[in-house]
C-alpha positions as CSV (number, residue, x, y, z in Angstrom):
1,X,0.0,0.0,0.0
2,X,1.2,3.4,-1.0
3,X,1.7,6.2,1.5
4,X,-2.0,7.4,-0.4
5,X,-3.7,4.7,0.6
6,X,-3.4,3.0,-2.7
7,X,-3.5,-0.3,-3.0
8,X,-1.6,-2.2,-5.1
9,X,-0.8,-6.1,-6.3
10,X,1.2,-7.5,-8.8
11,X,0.8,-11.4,-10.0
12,X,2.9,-13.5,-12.5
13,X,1.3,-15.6,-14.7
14,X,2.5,-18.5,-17.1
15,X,0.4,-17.3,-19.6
16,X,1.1,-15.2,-22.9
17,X,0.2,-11.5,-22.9
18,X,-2.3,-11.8,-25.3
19,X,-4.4,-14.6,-23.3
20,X,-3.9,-12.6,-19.9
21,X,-5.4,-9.3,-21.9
22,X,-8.2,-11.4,-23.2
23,X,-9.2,-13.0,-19.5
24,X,-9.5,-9.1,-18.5
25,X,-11.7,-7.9,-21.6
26,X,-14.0,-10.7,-22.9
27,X,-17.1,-10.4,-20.5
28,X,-17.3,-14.4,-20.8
29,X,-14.8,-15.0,-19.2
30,X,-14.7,-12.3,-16.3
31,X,-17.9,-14.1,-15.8
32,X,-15.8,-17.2,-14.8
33,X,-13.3,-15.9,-12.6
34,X,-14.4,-12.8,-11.9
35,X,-18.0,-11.3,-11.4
36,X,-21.4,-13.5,-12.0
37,X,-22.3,-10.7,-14.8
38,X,-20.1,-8.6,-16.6
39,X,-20.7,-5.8,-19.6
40,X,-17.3,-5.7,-22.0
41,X,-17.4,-2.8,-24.7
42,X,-14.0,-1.2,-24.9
43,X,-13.0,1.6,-24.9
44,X,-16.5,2.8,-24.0
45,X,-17.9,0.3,-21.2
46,X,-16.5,-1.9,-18.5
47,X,-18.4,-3.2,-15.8
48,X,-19.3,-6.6,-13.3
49,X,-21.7,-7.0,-11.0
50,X,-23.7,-9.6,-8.4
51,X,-23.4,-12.2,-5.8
52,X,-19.3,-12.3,-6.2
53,X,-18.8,-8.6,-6.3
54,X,-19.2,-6.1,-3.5
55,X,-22.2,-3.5,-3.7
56,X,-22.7,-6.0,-6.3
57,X,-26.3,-4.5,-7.3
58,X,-25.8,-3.2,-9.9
59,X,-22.1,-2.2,-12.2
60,X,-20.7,0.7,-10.5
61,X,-18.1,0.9,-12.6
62,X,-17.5,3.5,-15.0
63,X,-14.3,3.6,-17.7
64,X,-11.8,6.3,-17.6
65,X,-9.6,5.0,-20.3
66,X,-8.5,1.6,-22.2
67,X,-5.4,1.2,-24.1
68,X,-4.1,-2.2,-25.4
69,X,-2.8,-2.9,-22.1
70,X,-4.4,-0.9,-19.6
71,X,-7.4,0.2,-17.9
72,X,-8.4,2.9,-15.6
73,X,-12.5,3.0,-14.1
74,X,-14.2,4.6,-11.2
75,X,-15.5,2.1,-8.9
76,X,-17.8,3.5,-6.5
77,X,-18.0,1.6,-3.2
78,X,-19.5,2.5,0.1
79,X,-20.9,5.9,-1.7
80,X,-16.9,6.8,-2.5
81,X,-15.5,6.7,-5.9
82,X,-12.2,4.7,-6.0
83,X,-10.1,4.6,-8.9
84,X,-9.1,1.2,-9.8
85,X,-6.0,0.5,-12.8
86,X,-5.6,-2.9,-14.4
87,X,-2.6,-3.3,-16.4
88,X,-0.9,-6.3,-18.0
89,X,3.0,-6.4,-19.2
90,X,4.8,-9.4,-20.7
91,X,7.2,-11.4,-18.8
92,X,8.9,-13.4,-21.5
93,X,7.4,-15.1,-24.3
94,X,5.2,-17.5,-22.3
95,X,4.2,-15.3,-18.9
96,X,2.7,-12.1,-18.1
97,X,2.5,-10.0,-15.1
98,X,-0.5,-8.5,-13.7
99,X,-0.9,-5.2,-11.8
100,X,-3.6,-4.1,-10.3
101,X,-4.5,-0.5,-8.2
102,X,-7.2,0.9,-6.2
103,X,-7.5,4.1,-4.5
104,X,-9.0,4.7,-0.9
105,X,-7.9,1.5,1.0
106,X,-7.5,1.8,5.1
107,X,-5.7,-1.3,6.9
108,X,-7.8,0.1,9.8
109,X,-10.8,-0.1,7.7
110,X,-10.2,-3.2,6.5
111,X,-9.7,-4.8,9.7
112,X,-12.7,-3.1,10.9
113,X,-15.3,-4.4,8.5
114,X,-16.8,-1.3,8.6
115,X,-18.0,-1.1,4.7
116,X,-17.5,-2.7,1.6
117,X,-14.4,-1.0,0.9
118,X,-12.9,-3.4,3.8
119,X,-12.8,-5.4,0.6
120,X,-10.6,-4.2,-1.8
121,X,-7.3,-5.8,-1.0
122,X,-8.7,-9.3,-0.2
123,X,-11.0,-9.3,-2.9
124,X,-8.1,-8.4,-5.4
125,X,-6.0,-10.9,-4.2
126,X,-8.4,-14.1,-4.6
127,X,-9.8,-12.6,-7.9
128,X,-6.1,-12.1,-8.9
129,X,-5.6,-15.7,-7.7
130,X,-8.6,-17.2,-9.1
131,X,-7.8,-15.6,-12.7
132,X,-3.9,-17.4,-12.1
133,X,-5.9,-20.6,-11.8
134,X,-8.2,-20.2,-14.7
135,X,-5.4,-19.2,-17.2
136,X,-3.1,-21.4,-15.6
137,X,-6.0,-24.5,-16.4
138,X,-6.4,-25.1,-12.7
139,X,-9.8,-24.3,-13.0
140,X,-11.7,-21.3,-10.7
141,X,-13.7,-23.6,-7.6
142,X,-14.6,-21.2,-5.6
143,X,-16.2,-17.6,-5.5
144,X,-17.6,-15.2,-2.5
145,X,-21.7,-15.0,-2.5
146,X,-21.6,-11.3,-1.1
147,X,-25.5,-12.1,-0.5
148,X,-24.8,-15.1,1.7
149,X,-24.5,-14.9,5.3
150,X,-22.7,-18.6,5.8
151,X,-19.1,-19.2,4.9
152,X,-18.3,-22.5,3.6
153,X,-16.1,-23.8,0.9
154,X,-15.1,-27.2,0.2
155,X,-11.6,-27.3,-2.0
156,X,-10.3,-30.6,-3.7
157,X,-6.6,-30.3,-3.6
158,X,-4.3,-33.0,-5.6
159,X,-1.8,-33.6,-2.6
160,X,-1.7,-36.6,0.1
161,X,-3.8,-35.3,2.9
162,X,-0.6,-36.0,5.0
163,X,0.8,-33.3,2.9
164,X,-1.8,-30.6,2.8
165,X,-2.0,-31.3,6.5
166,X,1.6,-30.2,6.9
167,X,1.9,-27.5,5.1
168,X,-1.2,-25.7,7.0
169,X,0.1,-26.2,10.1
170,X,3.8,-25.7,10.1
171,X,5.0,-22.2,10.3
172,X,7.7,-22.1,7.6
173,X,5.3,-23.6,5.1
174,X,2.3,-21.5,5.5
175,X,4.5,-18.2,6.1
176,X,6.1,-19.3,2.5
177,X,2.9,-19.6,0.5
178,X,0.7,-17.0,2.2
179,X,3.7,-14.7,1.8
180,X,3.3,-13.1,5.3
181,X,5.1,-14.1,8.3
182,X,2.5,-16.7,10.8
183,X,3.0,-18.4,13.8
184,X,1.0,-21.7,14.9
185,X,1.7,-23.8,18.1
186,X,-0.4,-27.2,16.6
187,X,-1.6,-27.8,19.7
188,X,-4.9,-27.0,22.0
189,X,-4.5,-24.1,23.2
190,X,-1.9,-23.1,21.3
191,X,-1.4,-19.4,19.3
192,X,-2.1,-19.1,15.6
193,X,-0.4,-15.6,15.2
194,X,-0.3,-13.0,12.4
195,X,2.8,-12.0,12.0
196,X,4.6,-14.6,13.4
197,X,5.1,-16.2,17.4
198,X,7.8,-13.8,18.3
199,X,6.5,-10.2,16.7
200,X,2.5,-10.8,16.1
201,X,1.3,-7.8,14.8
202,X,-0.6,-6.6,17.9
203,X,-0.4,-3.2,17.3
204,X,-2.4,-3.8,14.1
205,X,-3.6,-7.6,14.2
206,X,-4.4,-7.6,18.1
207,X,-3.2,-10.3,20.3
208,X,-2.9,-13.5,18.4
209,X,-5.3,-16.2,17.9
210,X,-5.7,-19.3,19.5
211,X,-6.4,-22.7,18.7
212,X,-9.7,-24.3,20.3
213,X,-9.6,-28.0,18.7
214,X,-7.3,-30.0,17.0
215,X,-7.6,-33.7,15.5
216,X,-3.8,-34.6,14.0
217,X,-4.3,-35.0,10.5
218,X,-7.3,-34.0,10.4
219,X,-9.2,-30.8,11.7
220,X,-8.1,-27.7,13.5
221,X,-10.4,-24.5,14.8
222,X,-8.9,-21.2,15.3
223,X,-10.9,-18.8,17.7
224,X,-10.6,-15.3,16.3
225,X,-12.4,-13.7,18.8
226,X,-14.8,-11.1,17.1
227,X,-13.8,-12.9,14.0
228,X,-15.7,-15.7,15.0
229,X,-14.2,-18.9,14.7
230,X,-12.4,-21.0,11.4
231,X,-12.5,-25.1,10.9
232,X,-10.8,-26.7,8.4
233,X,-11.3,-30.1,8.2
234,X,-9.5,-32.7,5.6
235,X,-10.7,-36.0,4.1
236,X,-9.2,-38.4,1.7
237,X,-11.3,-38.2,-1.8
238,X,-10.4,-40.4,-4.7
239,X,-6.5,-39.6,-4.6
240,X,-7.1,-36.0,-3.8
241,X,-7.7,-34.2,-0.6
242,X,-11.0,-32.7,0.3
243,X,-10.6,-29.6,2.2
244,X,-13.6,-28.0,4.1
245,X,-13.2,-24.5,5.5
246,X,-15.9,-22.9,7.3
247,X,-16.2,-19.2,9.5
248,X,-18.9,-19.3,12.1
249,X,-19.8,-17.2,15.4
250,X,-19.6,-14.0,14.2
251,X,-20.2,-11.1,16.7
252,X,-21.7,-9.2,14.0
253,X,-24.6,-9.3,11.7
254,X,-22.4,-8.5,8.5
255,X,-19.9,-11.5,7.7
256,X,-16.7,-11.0,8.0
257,X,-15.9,-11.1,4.2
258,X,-12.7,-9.0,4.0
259,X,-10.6,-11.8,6.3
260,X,-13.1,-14.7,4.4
261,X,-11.3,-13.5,1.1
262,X,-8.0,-12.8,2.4
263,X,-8.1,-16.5,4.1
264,X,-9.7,-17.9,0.6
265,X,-6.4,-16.2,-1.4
266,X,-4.5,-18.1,1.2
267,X,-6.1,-21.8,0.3
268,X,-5.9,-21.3,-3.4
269,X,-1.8,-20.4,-2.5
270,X,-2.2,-24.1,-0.5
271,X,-3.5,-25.6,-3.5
272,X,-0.6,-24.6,-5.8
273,X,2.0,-24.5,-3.3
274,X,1.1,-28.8,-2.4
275,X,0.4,-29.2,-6.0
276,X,3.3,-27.7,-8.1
277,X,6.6,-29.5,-7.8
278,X,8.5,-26.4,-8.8
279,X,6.1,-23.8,-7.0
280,X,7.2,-20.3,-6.9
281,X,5.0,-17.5,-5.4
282,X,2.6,-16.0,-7.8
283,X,3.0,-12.3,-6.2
284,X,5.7,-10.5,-7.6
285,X,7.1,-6.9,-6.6
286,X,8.5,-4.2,-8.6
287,X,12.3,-5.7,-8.1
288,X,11.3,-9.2,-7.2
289,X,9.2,-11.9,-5.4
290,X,7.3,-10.6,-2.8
């Protein structure tokens, strides 16, 4: 995030510049990774809307500008009008890199919940990671329903249930795919901390969470206090691994869906992390890996 309050991610994908620019502009597919309905005529209209997309109404977007590479539109959220900039450069022959920027995003706010612009760096980062998937032929199995109060996902990962088991419960692994630093002491009881078990963020984050059941192998539940309370639970599926995720006990009537999206961006980096023998981070910085 800029000193602005912009916000701002970058993704590599192993897909040409052309298809990248063509899973941004054809409305048919936005409408498989992206938005349930989406209204494509460049340079004049761009637009998505309903259950996946926040204020989801109605299209509240409205197109600044569209060149071969980039485009610029007002998206108004929570009665504010953010600007948001897609753009798409080449990595090689085979890859492209995405970058996308939004105006008017508050850490504060987003940890908060306090309107639907909470949203805007979670939602970026599982859309971002769904639209990897998708080009990437993993296929898109999951999207928000903003119009849902229950949140549930079940996730068929092709990795050993040994193996997915691991690497969401050992610190080093699931610091190295969610590309943030986090604790967890696998154990009742024990602390599942953002920012990791000897610096948790508390200033920002708040004391760290804490684990309320664990089955080895299995299940675990995280007690996130106000955030309610996360399950994951893992079952053996022909060959794969079924993961089930749901949030419940929320001490508010909205849903937590900023931390929902932010933990959903986190599974699908699971998925490709167990999956991939050579996996590399997706998110990439202006000089590097993030």
């Amino acid at each position: 995030m800029t000193d602005d309050g912009t916000m701002m991610l970058r993704v590599r994908v192993a897909a040409p510049l052309a298809q990248a620019w063509q899973a941004l502009t054809s409305a048919g597919q936005l409408e498989v990774w992206l938005a349930e309905h989406a209204d494509v005529d460049l340079p004049r209209t761009f637009a998505f809307w309903g259950r996946y997309t926040p204020d989801g109404e109605v299209g509240r977007q409205r197109l600044l500008s569209a060149d071969d590479h980039t485009l610029r539109f007002i998206w108004t959220l929570g009665a504010q009008d953010t600007t948001v900039e897609i753009h798409v450069e080449p990595d090689g022959a085979d890859a492209s890199v995405i970058s996308v920027s939004q105006t008017h995003f508050d850490f504060q706010q987003a940890l908060a919940e306090s309107s639907s612009l909470s949203v805007i760096q979670s939602f970026w980062a599982f859309s971002l990671g769904n639209l990897v998937d998708f080009l990437e032929g993993r296929g898109v199995g999951y999207r928000c329903d903003f119009t849902r109060p229950d949140l549930r996902v079940e996730l068929d990962i092709n990795a050993p249930r040994e193996r997915v088991y691991a690497a969401l419960v050992e610190s080093d692994q699931i610091s190295a795919y969610s590309g943030f630093p986090i604790g967890i002491e696998p154990w009742v009881g024990g602390r599942f901390a953002m920012g990791g078990l000897d610096e948790p963020l508390r200033d920002q984050i708040g004391d760290a969470a804490r684990i309320v059941a664990l089955e080895p192998g299995r299940k675990m539940s995280v007690d996130f206090g106000d955030g309610g309370v996360s399950t994951w639970e893992l079952e053996d599926s022909q060959g794969k691994t079924r993961l089930t995720f749901v949030q419940s006990g929320f001490s508010t009537p909205r849903p937590p869906y900023a931390a929902w999206l932010g933990t959903m961006a986190g599974l699908l980096s699971l998925r490709r992390y167990v999956e991939e023998p050579d996996w590399s981070p997706i998110y990439v910085a202006a000089s590097g890996v993030m």
